[in-house]
C-alpha positions, 0 to 999 in steps of 0.5 A: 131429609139432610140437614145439609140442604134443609138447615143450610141457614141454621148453623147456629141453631145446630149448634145449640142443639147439638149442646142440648143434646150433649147435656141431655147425655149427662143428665140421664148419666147423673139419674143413673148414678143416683139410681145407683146410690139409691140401690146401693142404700137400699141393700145397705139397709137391708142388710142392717135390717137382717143383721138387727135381728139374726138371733145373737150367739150363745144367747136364749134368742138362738134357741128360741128359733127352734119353732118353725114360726121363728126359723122361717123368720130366720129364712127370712132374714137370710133371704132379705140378704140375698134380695139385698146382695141383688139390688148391689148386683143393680147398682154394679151393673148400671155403673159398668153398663150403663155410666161407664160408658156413655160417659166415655161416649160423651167425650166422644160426642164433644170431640167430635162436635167441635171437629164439626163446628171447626170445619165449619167455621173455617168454611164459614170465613172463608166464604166471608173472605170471599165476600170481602174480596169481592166488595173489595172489588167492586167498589174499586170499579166503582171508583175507577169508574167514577174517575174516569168519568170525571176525567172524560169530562175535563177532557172534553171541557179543556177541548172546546175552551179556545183560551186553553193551550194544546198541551194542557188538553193532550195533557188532559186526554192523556189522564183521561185514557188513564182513567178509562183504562184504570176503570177496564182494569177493575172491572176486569177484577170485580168480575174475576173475583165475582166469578171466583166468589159465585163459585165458593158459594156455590160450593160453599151451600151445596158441598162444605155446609151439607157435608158438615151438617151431615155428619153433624146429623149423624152424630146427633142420631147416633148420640139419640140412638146411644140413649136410647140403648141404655135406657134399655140396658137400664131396663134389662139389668133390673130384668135380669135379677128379677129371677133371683128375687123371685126365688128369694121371695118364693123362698120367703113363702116356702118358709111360711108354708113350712111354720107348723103349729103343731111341731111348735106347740110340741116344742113348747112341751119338751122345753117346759114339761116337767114330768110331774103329776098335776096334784090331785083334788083339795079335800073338804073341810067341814068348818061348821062343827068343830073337828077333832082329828084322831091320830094314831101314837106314832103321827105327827100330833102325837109326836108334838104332844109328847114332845119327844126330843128325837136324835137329828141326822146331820147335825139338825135334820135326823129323822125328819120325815115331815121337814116342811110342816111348821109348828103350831105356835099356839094352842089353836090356828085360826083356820082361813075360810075355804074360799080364800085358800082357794084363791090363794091355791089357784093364782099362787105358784105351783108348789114343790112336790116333795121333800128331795125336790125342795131340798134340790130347789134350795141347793141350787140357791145356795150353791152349784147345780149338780154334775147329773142335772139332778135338780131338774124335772126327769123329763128335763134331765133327761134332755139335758143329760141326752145333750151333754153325752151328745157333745162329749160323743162329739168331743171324743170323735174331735179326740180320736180324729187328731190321734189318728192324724199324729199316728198318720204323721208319726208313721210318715217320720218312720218312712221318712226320717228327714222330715221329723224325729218319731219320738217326738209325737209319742207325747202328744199321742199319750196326751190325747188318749189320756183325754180319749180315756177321761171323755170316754169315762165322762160319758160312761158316767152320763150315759148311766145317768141317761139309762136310768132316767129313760128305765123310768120313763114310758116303753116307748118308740126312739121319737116319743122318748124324746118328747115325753116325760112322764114316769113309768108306773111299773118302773117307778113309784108313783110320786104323790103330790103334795095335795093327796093323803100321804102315807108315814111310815107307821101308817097313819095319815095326815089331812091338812095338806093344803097347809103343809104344801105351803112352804115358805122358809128361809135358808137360815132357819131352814131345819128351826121349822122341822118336825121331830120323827123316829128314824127310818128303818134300813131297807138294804144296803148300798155300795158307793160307786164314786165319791160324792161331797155332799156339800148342800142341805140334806146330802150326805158325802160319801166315798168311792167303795163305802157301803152304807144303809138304805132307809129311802129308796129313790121315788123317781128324782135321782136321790136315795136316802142312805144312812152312815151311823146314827147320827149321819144320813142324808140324800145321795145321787141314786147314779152313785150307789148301787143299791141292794135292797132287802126283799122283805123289807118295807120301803119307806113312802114318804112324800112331801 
């Protein structure tokens, strides 16, 4: 099977296909290109995609992916940019495979075909030159002979008229054997060039022509074989990144498997849990008789009845053992039915429990949280307090890490004065201890305050002190919520507890609402181990190494009550005295 001796008549048509083929050639490569872009968009959009929703820096989205549901999105995410850097990794090698080179295939394949179409146009002429030669030739002979013919018949003519002189029929034999001769001649010719003709071709159709379109053939199969290679190649380059996706997706499934709701729901108790007790039953109010409520001399009745006109601590607040409970403005209060002040209990939020929370709710309104996170839930202190000695231990290893590369560099300038003078460094290295020392104090102070968060929480194993935060009862006193019977200091109880938990009171006229008391009995003494400025409502400023009267010891939220004088006490952070309490003294339990 040769185009040689199958297609000798085509050259033409071989031509065309050879073109055809050509173009078929840089179409494939312009699909692979756009393969390529397309791939290269793709893993563009990919990457936008994870990019969009990778959880921002120093924002609240980071440490919502401490669920396990939200990190395997995050291992999601992160695997999308691997699939994505695959199908560039596609792209790359399709265009150095693939289109790189048979593009520069192409070219070869044009050279080379029209070295092959040269050849044979050129033998092509010839033979078309041969042929000319060879009509030449022939109509020559033709002629020639036609005149000869002619001239023999004039000769012959002359000869037989009698009339005619002998010189004009030799002159006319004479031009008659020039025609004959002349007409020998070109047939002579007409046969050599008819020889020579027969044998270009022959030469022409069974050498020049085969041997062209043999290679022209060639060279259409290697082109047919070539494209054939890179559509496998186009095959195998996807094939080879199929592993790494499957790894990327087998990832992805790893990731779901390892979401655990339990370890979630976990979280979300350690985040929110606020170590509270969940108040107690309502009492029943019987409004279908009148009620007269009998109250001892020293209650709260009893003290609005009389109108005592107490001495108040802090300029306004003395005394105030019931600071939330407004007066009753007129002689009786409408009571509102029992099923109203159910509904309002159950849909409104949760009430302050006590009196120091309250007053630390309202410190944070009106100014700075407090340095040992005081103002938090114990089990969020703790959590919280836990994370700044975490990252002040870290900022001391930083420290300690830089004092002992100066003190490498300094023993080195000692080795090799040329290299630096020693003394310089001695600076620095006073400075960074200095720093060591403050860090290392900074987090004796925390870890004070974490010790003794943690002394009232729960015996418990390393892992469940981290997830609990509830009060120890044998540590601790039980802090009554606002909807139990609470006990003042003389004994007597009060019964509307569902009014005085509803607290709402503005800054400005925040101790206008409270309730006059006798004052607290002191129940030991205290020493001030830092100073502390008590800048907010119901705290009282106090100095490093003052000795001051307990009245109120602290309940389980960071704060003892102390008193200075008369007229001076307030709430202090129970880290920042040490407390000496008399042993047959009473403590006061009041709660609000």
């Amino acid at each position: 099977m040769s185009w040689g001796t199958e297609l000798w008549d085509q050259f033409d048509n071989l031509e065309k296909h050879t073109q055809w083929g050509i173009d078929i050639l840089e179409k494939y490569i312009k699909f692979v290109k756009e393969r390529t872009e397309i791939e290269l968009s793709y893993a563009k959009q990919l990457r936008n995609l994870s990019k969009k929703y990778q959880p921002k820096k120093n924002s609240k989205e980071e440490e919502e992916y401490r669920y396990t549901a939200c990190k395997a999105f995050l291992s999601t995410l992160n695997e999308m940019n691997d699939y994505a850097g695959q199908h560039e990794v596609i792209s790359e090698n399709l265009t150095s495979q693939i289109i790189t080179g048979l593009a520069r295939y192409v070219q070869e394949v044009k050279q080379e075909r029209k070295s092959h179409f040269h050849d044979g146009r050129k033998a092509q002429q010839h033979i078309e030159t041969c042929w000319k030669q060879l009509e030449s030739s022939k109509r020559r002979f033709e002629r020639d002979c036609k005149e000869a013919d002619r001239a023999q018949q004039y000769f012959e003519k002359m000869d037989a008229d009698i009339n005619v002189t002998k010189a004009d029929v030799e002159k006319a034999r004479q031009q008659a054997q020039t025609r004959h001769q002349m007409a020998e001649d070109s047939k002579a010719d007409y046969s050599s060039n008819l020889q020579k003709f027969n044998l270009e071709q022959r030469e022409y159709y069974h050498t020049h022509v085969p041997n062209i379109f043999k290679k022209i053939q060639e060279m259409e199969e290697r082109r047919i074989v070539r494209l054939g290679e890179s559509m496998k190649t186009y095959a195998e380059v996807d094939r080879q990144v199929i592993p790494i996706i499957g790894k990327c997706l087998d990832e992805i499934v790893k990731a779901a498997e390892s979401i655990d709701q339990n370890t979630d729901s976990q979280l979300v108790i350690e985040a929110y849990k606020s170590g509270f007790e969940p108040p107690g039953d309502i009492e029943f109010e019987d409004y279908t008789q009148p009620m007269k409520r009998t109250v001892s001399e020293n209650s709260l009745s009893n003290s609005r009845g009389e109108g005592k006109a107490e001495p108040k601590f802090g300029g306004k607040s003395k005394g105030k053992l019931w600071p939330f409970i407004k007066k009753n403005k007129s002689p009786k209060q409408q009571k509102e039915p029992l099923s109203h002040r159910f509904n309002e209990f159950m849909t409104s939020k949760p009430k302050i429990h006590c009196f120091r929370s309250l007053k630390r709710g309202l410190s944070l309104k009106l100014g700075a949280a407090p340095e040992d996170f005081s103002n938090l839930p114990p089990e969020q202190r703790r959590k919280k307090l836990q994370q700044k000695v975490d990252e002040l231990n870290k900022e001391i290893q930083k420290e300690m890490d830089q004092r002992e590369a100066i003190t490498k560099m300094k023993d080195v300038y000692l080795k090799n004065p040329q290299m630096g003078d020693p003394a310089s460094l001695d600076h620095k290295l006073t400075e960074v201890n200095q720093n060591i020392e403050k860090l290392r104090l900074e987090a004796q102070k925390f870890e004070a305050w974490l010790a003794e968060v943690e002394g009232r929480l729960p015996a418990r194993s390393e892992q469940a002190r981290r997830q609990s935060g509830l009060y120890d009862a044998q540590t601790a006193p039980t802090v009554n919520n606002c909807a139990q019977a609470r006990e003042s200091p003389d004994g007597s109880y009060t019964e509307e507890q569902s009014q005085e938990s509803e607290v709402k009171v503005l800054a400005a006229d925040f101790d206008d609402e409270f309730d006059d008391e006798e004052p607290l009995p002191a129940i030991g003494t205290c020493k001030a181990l830092y100073t502390f400025d008590g800048q907010n409502e119901g705290t009282i400023s106090v100095v490093e190494g003052e000795t001051l009267y307990v009245i109120e010891e602290d309940k389980g939220d960071g704060w003892t009550r102390i008193r200075r004088n008369e007229d001076e006490e307030g709430y202090v952070p129970t880290s920042y005295v040490e407390v000496y309490l008399d042993k047959n003294a009473k403590g006061a339990k009041t709660y609000i």
